[in-house]
C-alpha positions in Angstrom: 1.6 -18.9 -49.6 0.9 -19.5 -46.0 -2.3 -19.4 -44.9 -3.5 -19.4 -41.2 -6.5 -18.3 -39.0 -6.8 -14.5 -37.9 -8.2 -13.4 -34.7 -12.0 -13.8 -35.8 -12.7 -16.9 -37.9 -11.1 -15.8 -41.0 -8.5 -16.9 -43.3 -5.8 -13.9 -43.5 -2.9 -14.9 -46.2 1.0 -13.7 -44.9 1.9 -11.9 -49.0 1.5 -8.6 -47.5 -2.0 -8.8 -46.4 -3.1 -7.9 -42.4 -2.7 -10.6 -40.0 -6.6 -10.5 -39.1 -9.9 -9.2 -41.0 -12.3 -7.4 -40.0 -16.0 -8.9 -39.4 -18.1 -8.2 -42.5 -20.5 -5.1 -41.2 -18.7 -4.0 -38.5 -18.0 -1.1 -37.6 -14.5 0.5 -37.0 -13.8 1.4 -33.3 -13.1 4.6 -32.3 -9.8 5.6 -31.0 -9.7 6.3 -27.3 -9.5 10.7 -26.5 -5.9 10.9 -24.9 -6.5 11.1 -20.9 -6.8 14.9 -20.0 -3.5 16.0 -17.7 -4.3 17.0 -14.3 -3.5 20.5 -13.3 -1.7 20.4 -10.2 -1.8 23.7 -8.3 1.8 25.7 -8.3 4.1 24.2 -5.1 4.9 27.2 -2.2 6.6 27.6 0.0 3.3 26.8 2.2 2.0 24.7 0.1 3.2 21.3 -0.9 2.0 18.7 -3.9 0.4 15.2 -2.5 3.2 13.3 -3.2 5.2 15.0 -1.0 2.4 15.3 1.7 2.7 11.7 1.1 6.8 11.1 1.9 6.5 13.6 4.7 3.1 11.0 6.6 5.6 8.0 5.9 8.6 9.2 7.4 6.5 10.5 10.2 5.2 7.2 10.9 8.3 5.1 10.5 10.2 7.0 13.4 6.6 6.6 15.2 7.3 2.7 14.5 10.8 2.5 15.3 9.9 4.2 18.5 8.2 1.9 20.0 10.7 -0.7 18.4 8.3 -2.3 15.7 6.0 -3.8 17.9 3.6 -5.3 15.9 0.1 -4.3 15.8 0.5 -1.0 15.2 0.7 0.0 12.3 -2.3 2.1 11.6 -3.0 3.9 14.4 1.3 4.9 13.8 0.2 6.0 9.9 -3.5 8.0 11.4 -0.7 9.7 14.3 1.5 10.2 11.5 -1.0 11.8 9.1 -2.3 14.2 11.7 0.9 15.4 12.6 2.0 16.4 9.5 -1.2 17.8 8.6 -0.9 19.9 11.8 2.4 21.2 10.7 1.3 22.0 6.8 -1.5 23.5 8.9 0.6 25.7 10.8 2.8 27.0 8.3 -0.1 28.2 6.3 -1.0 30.6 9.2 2.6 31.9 9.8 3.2 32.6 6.9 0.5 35.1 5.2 0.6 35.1 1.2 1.9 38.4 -0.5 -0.3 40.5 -2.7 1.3 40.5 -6.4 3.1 43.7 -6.7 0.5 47.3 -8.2 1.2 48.0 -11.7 2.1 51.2 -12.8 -0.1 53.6 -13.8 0.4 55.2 -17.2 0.9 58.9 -17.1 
């Protein structure tokens, strides 16, 4: 048989046995709680997810970039324009467009 160090001193044998042993007295480690999902609110037509808020600021500021023909220097006072402008039209599509009240129920005779 084989024998060779394992990851803390020692000496772990390869005939079926784990590569590394535990300390003597340790204790086991806990496994990690899987990461809670984030609940992202429902998309509308009014209201958009981040990511998206994101593509709509960098396309915004790219044609504010190409604009002024990529003139270095720039850059983020074109991304702060950019963010405001899009914010202003998120902003303004809110207020046109007033949410609906879900439909009455029926009342039981």
């Amino acid at each position: 048989m084989e024998e060779r160090k394992g990851t803390v001193g020692r000496v772990a044998r390869s005939a079926g046995k784990p590569k590394s042993v535990a300390r003597a007295g340790a204790t086991p480690r806990k496994k990690a709680a899987p990461a809670k999902a984030v609940r992202q609110p429902k998309a509308t037509a009014t209201s958009i997810g981040e990511s998206d808020r994101l593509a709509m600021v960098q396309v915004a500021a790219y044609v504010r970039a190409e604009r002024r023909g990529f003139a270095p220097g720039h850059e983020l006072g074109d991304w702060l324009a950019a963010e405001a402008e899009v914010d202003a039209q998120l902003a303004a599509m809110r207020a046109a467009k007033p949410r609906r009240k879900a439909a009455p129920k029926p009342r039981a005779r």
